[in-house]
C-alpha positions in Angstrom: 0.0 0.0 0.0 1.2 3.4 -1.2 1.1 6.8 0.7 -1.5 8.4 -1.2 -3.6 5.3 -1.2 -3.4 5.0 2.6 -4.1 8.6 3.0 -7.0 8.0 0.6 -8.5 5.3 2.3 -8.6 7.5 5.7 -10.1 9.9 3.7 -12.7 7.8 2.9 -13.6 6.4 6.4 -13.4 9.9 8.0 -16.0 10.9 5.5 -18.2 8.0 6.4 -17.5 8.2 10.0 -20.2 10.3 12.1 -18.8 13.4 13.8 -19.9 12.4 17.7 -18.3 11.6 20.5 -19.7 8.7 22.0 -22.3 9.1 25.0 -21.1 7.9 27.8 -21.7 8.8 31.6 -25.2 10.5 31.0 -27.5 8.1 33.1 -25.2 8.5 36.5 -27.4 11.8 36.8 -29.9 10.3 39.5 -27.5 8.6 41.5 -25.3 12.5 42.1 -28.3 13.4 42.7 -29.1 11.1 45.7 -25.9 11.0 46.8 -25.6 15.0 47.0 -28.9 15.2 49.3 -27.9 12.5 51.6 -24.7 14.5 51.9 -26.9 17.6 52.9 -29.0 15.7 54.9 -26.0 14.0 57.2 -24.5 17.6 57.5 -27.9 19.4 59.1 -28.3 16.5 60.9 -24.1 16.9 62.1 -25.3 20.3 63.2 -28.1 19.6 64.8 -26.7 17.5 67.2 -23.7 19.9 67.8 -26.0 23.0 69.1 -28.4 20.4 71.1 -25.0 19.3 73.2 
């Protein structure tokens, strides 16, 4: 294989490549979600007991 044919045939699979990045990591949204208001939760509750002692 030649150069120019190894540049053409990269030529022709970029063209017939999409342009998108794959889609990864999008359904972890719920679980952040969770995870951030048991976070809030443990601190008011860390509070809470400070100023009742």
């Amino acid at each position: 294989m030649t150069r120019e044919q190894y540049r053409a045939s990269q030529n022709n699979k970029s063209n017939t490549d999409t342009k998108t990045l794959p889609q990864t990591g999008n359904n972890n949204e719920l679980g952040l979600v969770g995870l951030g208001l048991l976070t809030l939760a443990g601190m008011f509750g860390l509070v809470a007991k400070r100023r009742s002692n």
